[in-house]
N, C-alpha and C positions, 0 to 999 in steps of 0.2 A: 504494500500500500504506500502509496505517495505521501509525503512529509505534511501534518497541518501546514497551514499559511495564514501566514498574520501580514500584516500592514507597519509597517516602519518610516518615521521621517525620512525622506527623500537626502536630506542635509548629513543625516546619520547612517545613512544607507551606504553614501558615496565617501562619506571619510574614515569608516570603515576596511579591514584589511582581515585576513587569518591569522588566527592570534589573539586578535581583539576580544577583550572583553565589554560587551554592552549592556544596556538596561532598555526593558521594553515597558513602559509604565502608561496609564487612563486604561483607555476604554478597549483598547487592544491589549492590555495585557489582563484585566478583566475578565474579556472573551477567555484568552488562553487557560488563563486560569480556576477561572470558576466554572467557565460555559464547558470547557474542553479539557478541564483538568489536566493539563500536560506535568510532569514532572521533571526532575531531575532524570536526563541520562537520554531524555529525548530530545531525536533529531526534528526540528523547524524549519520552514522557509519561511524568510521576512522579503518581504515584497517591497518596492520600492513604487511604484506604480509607473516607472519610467524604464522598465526592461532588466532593473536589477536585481538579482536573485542572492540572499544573502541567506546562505545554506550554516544553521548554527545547531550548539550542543546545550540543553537547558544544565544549567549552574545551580540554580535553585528557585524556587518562588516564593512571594508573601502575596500581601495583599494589594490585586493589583499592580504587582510588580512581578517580573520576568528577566532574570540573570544569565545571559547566554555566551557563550564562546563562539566566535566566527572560525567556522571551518572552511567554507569554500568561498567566493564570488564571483557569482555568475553576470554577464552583462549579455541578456537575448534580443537579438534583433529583432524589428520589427517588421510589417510587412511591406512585399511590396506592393501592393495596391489594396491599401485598406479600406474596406467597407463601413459606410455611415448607413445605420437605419432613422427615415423620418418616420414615426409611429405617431399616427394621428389618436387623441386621445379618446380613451374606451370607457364605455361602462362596465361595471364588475371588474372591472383595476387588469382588465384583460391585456390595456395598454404596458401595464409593470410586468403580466405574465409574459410579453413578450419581449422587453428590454429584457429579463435575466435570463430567458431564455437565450437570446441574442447575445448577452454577455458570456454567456457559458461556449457558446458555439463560435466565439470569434471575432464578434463584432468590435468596434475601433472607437465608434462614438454613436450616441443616439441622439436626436432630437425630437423635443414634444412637439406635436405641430397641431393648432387647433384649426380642425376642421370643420368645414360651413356645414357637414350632416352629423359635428359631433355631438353625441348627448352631452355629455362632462363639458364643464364649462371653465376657465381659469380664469377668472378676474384680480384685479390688483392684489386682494385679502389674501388670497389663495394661493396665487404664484408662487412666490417665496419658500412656503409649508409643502405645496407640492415637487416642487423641482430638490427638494430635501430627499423627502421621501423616494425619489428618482435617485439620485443621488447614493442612496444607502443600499438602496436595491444592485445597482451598481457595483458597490462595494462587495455587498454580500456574494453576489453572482462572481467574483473577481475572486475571491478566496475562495469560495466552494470550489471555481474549477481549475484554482491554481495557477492561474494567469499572473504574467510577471508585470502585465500591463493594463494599466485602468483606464479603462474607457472614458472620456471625455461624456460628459453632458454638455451637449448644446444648447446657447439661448432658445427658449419656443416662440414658434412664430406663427403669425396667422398663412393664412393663403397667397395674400399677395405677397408678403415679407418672401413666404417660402418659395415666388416665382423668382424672384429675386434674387434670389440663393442658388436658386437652379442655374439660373444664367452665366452668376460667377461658378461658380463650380464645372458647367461647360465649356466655359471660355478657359480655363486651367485644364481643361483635358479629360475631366471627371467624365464617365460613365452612369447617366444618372435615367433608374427605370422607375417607373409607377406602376406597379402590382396591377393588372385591372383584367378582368376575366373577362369584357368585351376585346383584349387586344389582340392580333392577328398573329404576332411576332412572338417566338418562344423566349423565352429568358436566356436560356442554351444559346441562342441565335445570336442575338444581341452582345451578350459578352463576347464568344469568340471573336464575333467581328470587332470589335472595340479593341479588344486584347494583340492582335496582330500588329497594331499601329501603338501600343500604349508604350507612356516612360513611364520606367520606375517611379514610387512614389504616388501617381495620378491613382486617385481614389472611384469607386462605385458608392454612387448611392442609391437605397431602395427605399421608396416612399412607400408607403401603406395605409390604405384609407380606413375608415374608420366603419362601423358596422354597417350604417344607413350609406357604405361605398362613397368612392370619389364623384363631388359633382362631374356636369356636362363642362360647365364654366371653368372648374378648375382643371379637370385634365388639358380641358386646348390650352391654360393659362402657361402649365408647366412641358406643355409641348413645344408651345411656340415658342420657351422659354432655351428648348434643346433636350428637353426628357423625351425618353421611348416609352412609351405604354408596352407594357410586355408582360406575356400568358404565362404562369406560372405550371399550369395544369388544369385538366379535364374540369375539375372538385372547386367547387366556390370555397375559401377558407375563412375560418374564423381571426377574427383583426388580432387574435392575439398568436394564432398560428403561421400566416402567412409571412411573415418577416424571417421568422428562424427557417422554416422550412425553405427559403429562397436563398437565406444567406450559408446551408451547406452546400447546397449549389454551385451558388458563384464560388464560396472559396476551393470545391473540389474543380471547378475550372479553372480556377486560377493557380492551380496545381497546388494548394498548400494544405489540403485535407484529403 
C-alpha cells in the first residue's frame, strides 16, 4: 500500500533535504494524527502541492504535532498538456462529486462556472463559503489519491466571462471542448487532431453543463469563441459524471494514462 499523504508548507517542502528533521503541526498534523493515527516508525508523503514529494520517517507524535525525518525528495513533473475542467454548478453538490472525482483522475484545475440553466445559484454571500468548500474538496481528492500536485481552483465565472476565457485560452493554443450530446464530433476526434499540431504545455479544456444542459445561446457563444462541441458517447451523463468520465479519455490520449 502507498504511503498516507499529508500537505506541507510549500517554503518547508523546498528547504528541506535527507537528513532533515521537520515538524508537521495545525490541521495536517491533526488529520495524521488523530484522523489517521500514524505512529512512530511510519513511512509518509508530504506533498508540497507544486510537484514535491517529501518521502519521511514518523519521529514521534503529540498533539497535533508530527516529528519526521526526511528520507527521500522527490520533485515530479508535471504534465504536458494539462487538462482544466469548467463544471457548471449542480444541485445535490453533484458539481463537488465531480471536481474530486476529476481531482483523483488527473485533473490540473477546475472552474465553477454559473450556468444560465443552473439551479444553485452563487451570489456575493455565498461565493466566498462556497469556492472554500471547492477548495477542500480539492484538497481532500489530492491526498486520497496521492497526487504531488494540487489543482488550482479557478475564479467562477458566468457565461459571458466564461466566453471570454474560451477565446484567450484559444488564442494560447488550448484545446477547449463543450460536452454536448447534440455534437456530431467525437471527443476521440477532436483531441487527436488538436494533438498533432500541439506544444508542450498548451492545455485542454472540458466544459460541462449543468443538468437542465448547455443553452442554445451559450454553446454558439463558446463556439464562436473557438470551442468544439464534442460527443462524449451514445448515454446522456449525469453533470457530475460527465467531466471524469471525459477526462480519462483525453488523458489516455494524451498518452499519460
Amino acid at each position: 500500500m502507498s504511503n498516507h499523504s499529508f500537505v506541507i508548507d510549500p517554503e518547508l517542502a523546498r528547504s528541506s533535504v535527507p537528513g532533515d528533521t521537520l515538524e508537521l503541526s495545525g490541521p495536517e498534523a491533526h488529520h495524521a494524527v488523530t484522523v489517521k493515527r500514524v505512529a512512530a516508525g511510519e513511512h509518509l508523503d508530504l506533498l508540497d502541492g507544486q510537484g514535491l514529494r517529501l518521502t519521511v520517517e514518523v519521529l514521534g507524535t503529540g498533539k497535533d504535532l508530527l516529528r519526521a525525518r526526511v528520507l527521500e525528495c522527490t520533485q515530479e513533473t508535471g504534465s504536458d498538456h494539462p487538462v482544466t475542467l469548467v463544471q457548471a454548478l449542480s444541485k445535490g453538490e453533484r458539481d463537488l462529486q465531480a471536481v474530486e472525482s476529476a481531482v483523483e483522475l488527473g485533473v490540473l484545475a477546475v472552474r465553477p462556472w454559473q450556468a444560465d440553466r443552473s439551479i444553485v445559484r452563487w451570489n456575493a454571500a455565498k461565493t466566498d463559503k462556497a469556492l472554500a468548500k471547492w477548495r477542500a474538496q480539492v484538497r481532500s481528492a489530492q491526498k486520497q489519491s496521492r497526487r504531488a500536485f494540487e489543482p488550482e481552483v479557478l475564479a467562477p465565472v458566468h457565461s459571458k466571462e466564461l466566453a471570454k476565457a474560451v477565446a484567450a485560452d484559444v488564442q494560447a493554443g488550448a484545446l477547449v471542448l463543450v460536452l454536448h450530446e447534440q455534437a456530431t464530433e467525437p471527443v476521440a476526434a477532436h483531441v487527436a487532431g488538436w494533438l498533432a499540431g500541439a506544444e508542450q504545455g498548451q492545455k485542454v479544456v472540458m466544459i460541462v453543463g449543468p443538468e437542465g444542459g448547455i443553452s442554445d445561446s451559450e454553446l454558439e457563444s463558446f463556439t464562436d469563441a473557438g470551442a468544439h462541441a464534442a460527443l462524449l458517447g451514445q448515454h446522456v451523463l449525469r453533470a457530475s459524471t460527465a467531466g471524469p468520465a471525459a477526462l480519462v479519455l483525453i488523458r489516455h490520449l494524451l498518452g499519460e494514462i
